[in-house]
N, C-alpha and C positions, 0 to 999 in steps of 0.2 A: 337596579335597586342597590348593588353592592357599590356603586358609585355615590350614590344620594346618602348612605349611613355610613361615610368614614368622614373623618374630624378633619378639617383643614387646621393645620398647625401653623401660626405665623413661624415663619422665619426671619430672625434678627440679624443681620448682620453680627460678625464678630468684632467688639472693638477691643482695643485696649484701655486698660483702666485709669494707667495716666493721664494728666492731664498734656494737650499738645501742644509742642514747644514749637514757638515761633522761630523763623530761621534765622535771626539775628540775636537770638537767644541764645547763650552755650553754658550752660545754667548758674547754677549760684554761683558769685564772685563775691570775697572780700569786698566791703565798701573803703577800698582804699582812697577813691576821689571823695566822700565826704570827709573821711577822718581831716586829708589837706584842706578841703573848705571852711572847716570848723576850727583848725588847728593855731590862727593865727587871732581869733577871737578871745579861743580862751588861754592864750596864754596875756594878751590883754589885760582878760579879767581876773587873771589870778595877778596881774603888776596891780593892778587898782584897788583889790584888796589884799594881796600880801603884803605889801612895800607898808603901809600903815602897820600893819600888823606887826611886822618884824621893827618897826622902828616904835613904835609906843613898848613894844616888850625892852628893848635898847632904852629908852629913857628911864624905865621904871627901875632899871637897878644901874641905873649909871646916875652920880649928881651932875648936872648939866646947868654951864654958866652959859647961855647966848653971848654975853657982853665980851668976856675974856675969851670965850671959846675954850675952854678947860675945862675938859673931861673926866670924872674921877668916878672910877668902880665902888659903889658899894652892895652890890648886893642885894640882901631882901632888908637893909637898915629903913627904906622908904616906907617901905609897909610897915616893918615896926613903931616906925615913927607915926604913920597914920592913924594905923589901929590903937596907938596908947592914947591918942588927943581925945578930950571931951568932946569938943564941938563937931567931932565928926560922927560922934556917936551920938550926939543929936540931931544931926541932919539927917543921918540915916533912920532913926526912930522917927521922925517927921515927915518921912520919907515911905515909910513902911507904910504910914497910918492912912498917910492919901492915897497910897496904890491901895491898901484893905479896905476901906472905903469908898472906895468911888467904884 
């Protein structure tokens, strides 16, 4: 009778809580091989969009003759000159009105 009323307890083995590492695993590494895979991409893509970039800001204050190839600094004089023209002050109002409307 003292056999039949005790409790069988499962017994669990003891794990550990980590998770387990595979043997060719030696854990976290630096993604040193991506950074090189990725590395000659985007220096690419930064020639395809810097190179414009730096050379449209290079026209905008330099007067630039294609024909004579004479280069002359001026400055923000291009903008001034733009921004004082009527006709670009209508283009831009003309401009405004179909991007507000459409």
């Amino acid at each position: 009778m003292i056999a039949d009323e005790t409790h069988k307890q499962e017994t669990r083995p003891q794990t550990d809580s980590r998770p387990r590492r595979r043997f060719w695993s030696r854990g976290p590494r630096p993604p040193l091989f991506a950074y090189l895979a990725v590395s000659p991409t985007l220096v690419f893509v930064a020639l395809i969009v810097g190179m414009p970039l730096v050379y449209s800001v290079w026209l905008a204050v330099h007067k630039a003759n294609p024909i004579t190839r004479k280069n002359t600094f001026v400055g923000l004089d291009n903008f001034r000159f733009v921004l004082s023209e009527t006709s670009f002050w209508n283009a831009f109002g003309r401009t405004a009105h179909f991007v507000g409307f459409s």
